[in-house]
N, C-alpha and C positions, 0 to 999 in steps of 0.2 A: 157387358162381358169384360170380364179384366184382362189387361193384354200381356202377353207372354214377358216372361223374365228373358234377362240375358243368360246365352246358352254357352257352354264349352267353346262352342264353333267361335263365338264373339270374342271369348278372351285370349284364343288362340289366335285372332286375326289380331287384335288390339295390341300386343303383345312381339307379334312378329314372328309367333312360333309357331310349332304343328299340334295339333289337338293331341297328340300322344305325349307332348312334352307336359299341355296342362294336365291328362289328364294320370301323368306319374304324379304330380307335383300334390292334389288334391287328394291322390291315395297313398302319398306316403312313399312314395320311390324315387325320393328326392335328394337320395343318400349322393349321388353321384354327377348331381346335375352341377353346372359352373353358377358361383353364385349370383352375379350380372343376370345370368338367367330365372333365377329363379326369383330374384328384385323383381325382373320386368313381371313375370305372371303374376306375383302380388299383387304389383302395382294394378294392374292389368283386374284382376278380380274385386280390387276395392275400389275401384274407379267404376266398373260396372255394377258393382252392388250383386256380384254372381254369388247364388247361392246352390254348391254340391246336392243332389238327391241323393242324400246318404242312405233312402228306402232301394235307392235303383240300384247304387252301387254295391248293398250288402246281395242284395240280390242276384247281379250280378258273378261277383268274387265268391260270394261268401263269407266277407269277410266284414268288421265294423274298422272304420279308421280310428279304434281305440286301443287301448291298452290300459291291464288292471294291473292294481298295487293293491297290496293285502300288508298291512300294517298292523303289529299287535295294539294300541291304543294313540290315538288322536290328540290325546291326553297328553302324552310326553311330547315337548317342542321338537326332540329331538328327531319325530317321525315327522312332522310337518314342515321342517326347512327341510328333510329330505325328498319331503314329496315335492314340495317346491320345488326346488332342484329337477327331479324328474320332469315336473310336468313341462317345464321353461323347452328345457331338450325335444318334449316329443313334441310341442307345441310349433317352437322354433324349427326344427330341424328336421322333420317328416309329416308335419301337419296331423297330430294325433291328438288325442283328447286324452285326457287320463280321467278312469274313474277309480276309487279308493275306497276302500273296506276297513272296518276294523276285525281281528281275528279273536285278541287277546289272547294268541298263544294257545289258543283250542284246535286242535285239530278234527274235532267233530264240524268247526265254522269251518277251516280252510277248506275242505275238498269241495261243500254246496258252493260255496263261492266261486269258484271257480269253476263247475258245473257249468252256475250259472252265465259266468262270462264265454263261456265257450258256446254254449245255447245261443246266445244274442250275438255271437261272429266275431269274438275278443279272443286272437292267437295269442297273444304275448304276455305276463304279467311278468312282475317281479313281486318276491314274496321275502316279508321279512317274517321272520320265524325264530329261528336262531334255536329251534327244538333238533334233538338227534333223531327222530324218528322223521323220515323222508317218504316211506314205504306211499303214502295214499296219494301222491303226487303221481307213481309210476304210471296208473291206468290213467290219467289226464294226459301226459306227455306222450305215450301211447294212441292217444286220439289226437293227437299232434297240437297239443299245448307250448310253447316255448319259453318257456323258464327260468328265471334268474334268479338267486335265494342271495339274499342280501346279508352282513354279517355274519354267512357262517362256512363252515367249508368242507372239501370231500371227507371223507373217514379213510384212512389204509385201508387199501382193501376191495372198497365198496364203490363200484361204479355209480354216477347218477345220468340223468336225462339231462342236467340243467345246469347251466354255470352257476358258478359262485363267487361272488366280488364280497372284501370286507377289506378293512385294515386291519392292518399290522396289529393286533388288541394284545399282544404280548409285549411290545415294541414299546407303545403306548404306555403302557402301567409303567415298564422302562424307564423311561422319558420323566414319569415322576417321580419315581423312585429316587435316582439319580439326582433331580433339580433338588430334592429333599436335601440327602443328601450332604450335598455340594455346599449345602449353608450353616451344614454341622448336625444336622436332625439324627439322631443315635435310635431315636423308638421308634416306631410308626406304624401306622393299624392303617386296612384296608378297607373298607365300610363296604357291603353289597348288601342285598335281599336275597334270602334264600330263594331258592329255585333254579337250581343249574341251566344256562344256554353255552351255545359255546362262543359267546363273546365274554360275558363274564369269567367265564371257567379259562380261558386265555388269559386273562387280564391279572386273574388270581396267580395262574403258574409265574405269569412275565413279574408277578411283585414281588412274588416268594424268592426267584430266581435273581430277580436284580439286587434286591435287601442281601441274600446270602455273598453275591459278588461286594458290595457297596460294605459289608459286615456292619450295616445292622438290624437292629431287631425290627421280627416283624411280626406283627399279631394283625389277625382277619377275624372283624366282627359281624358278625351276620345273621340278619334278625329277619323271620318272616312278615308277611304283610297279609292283610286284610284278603287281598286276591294271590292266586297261585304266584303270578310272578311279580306282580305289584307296580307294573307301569306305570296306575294312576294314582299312586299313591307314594310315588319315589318320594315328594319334597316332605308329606309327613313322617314317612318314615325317617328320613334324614336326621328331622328336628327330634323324636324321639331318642333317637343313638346318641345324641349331645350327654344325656345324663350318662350314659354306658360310657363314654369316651372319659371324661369327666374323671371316672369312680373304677378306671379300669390301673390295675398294680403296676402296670408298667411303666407310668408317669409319659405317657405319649406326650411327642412334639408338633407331629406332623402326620398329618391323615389324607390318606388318597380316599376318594368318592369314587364311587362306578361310576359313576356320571354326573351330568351338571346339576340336575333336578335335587338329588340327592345332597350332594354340596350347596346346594341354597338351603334346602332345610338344614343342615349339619350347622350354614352358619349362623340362620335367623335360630336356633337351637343355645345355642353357645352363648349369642349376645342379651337373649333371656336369662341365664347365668350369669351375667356379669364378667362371659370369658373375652377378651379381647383377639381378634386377629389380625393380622396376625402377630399381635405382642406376647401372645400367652400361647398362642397354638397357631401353626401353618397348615392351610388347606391349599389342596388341589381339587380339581375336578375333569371330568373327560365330556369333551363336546366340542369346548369353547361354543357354545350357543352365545348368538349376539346379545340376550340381555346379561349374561356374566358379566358383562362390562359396565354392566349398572346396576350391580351389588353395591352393596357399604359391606367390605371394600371388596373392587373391582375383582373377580375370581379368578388365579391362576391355571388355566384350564390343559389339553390333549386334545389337540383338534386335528378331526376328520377331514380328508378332501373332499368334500360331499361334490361339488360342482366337476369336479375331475371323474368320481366313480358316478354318479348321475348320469353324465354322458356314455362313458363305456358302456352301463346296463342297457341304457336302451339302444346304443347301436348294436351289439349284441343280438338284440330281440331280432332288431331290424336285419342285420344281417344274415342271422337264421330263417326269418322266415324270407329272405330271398333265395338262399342260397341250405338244403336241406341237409346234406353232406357238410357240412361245418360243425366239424364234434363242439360237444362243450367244452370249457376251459375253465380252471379257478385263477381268480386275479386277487391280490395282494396289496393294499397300497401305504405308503408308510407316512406316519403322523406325526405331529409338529407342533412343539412345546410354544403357548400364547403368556408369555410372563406378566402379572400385572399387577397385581397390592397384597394378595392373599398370603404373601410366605416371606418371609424375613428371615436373615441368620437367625441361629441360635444365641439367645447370651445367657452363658451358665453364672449362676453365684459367684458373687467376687468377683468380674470380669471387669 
């Protein structure tokens, strides 16, 4: 007969604490304990080799020590240093698990998914979407779902269940615009993929807006993709728009990317033509994802606090579902130009 594991009661003697302190700590109610404290119960459960009955505990609570994330594709890096991000937080800091979904921006996937995370005892997700239509989320939050929509934000007007953290994506395009700019760039085109969200549709006003302040010109090229919104297809898309940029009247200088994905293709696009950057043409991009930095050459990017709103979203979760009377809130956070090979002054004829 195999002999019993070590129990709650063990790690809470081992430890020096009370079994209610282990047994916040294994469910996630660890938001408020001193950290000395919560070192010792670590210590304390990997020394014993203690392993939670997370069958007893859902049973118990009702609840799973997890939390979901619904990501439109897996495909762009730019969802998977966020989930990263996420998971480190819920992992580190409430002993949570993260499990992760792709949606692709369907709202016929988001609702089963979350369905099904609420079936299996998962209160919390965070849901990147970044779609204006919010409506099929209402009856989940209603069965007391706890909500975080990532990238996108309230409507005037229009109440939700569920917070909303993004950056600044108006700010950001800013940020390039301006660095453009600043080194003489007179023309400059915006490159997206058709398919309105409202981080892109931000990103577009903040260019339009900075170009007309900055007085110059700005042209926005925007080409559909393969799939509705083209996640997984950002970097070919990029590298096709190289020939449109190329052969576009305005004799662009300087081209802002929605993103980083999209900026790799624009540049492995460009150096297929024989166009040099940035001696012939400056790019930018928005992410700053860590391989930008190891482009030929290294990519000027718009970078996101992700490690800063990672945290917010899940304490969020966490503090909603301790505390139920805690409305939602929209949070805002402001981005931060990464300068590095991609954009050079301008130098006109005869200079």
């Amino acid at each position: 007969m195999a002999l019993p594991g070590p129990t709650i009661v063990d790690v809470a003697r081992l430890s020096g604490v009370s079994i209610a302190t282990v047994s916040n700590l294994i469910n996630g109610r660890s938001g408020r304990m001193r950290p000395e404290t919560r070192d010792r119960v670590e210590k304390a459960i990997a020394e014993l080799g203690f392993l939670p009955n997370r069958a007893a505990q859902k049973l118990k609570t009702g609840q799973s020590q997890m939390l979901g994330l619904l990501v439109p594709s897996m495909s762009n890096p730019s969802y998977a240093e966020l989930a990263r991000e996420i998971e480190e937080v819920a992992q580190t800091r409430y002993s949570q698990r993260l499990i992760v979904a792709n949606t692709y921006r369907d709202t016929s996937r988001e609702r089963p998914l979350l369905e099904d995370l609420l079936s299996h005892g998962v209160r919390g997700a965070i849901i990147i979407s970044s779609l204006a239509e919010a409506e099929h989320f209402d009856a989940l939050i209603q069965r007391g779902l706890i909500a975080v929509s990532y990238d996108s934000h309230t409507q005037p007007g229009v109440r939700t269940g569920m917070d909303h953290v993004s950056v600044d994506n108006a700010a950001a395009a800013a940020l390039a615009v301006n660095h453009l700019a600043e080194q003489g760039h007179r023309a400059l085109a915006f490159l997206v993929p058709a398919g309105r969200t409202f981080s892109r549709a931000a990103k577009l006003d903040g260019f339009r807006q900075a170009a007309g302040t900055a007085g110059v010109q700005a042209v926005v090229i925007e080409r559909r993709s393969p799939s509705a919104f083209g996640d997984a297809e950002l970097a070919d898309l990029g590298q096709s728009l190289a020939a449109e940029v190329l052969e576009h009247p305005a004799r662009l200088t300087g081209l802002v990317a929605v993103n980083d994905m999209m900026a790799i293709g624009l540049l492995a696009g460009l150096h297929r033509r024989g166009v040099s950057v940035p001696g012939d043409l400056s790019v930018v991009g928005m992410d700053a994802l860590p391989l930008t930095g190891h482009t030929i050459p290294a990519l000027t990017s718009v970078r996101s606090p992700l490690p800063e709103m990672a945290g917010l979203m899940v304490d969020r979760i966490m503090r909603r579902m301790e505390d139920a009377s805690l409305p939602p809130e929209q949070f805002s956070f402001p981005p931060s130009l990464v300068l590095r090979d991609s954009v050079a002054p301008l130098v006109t004829a005869g200079a």
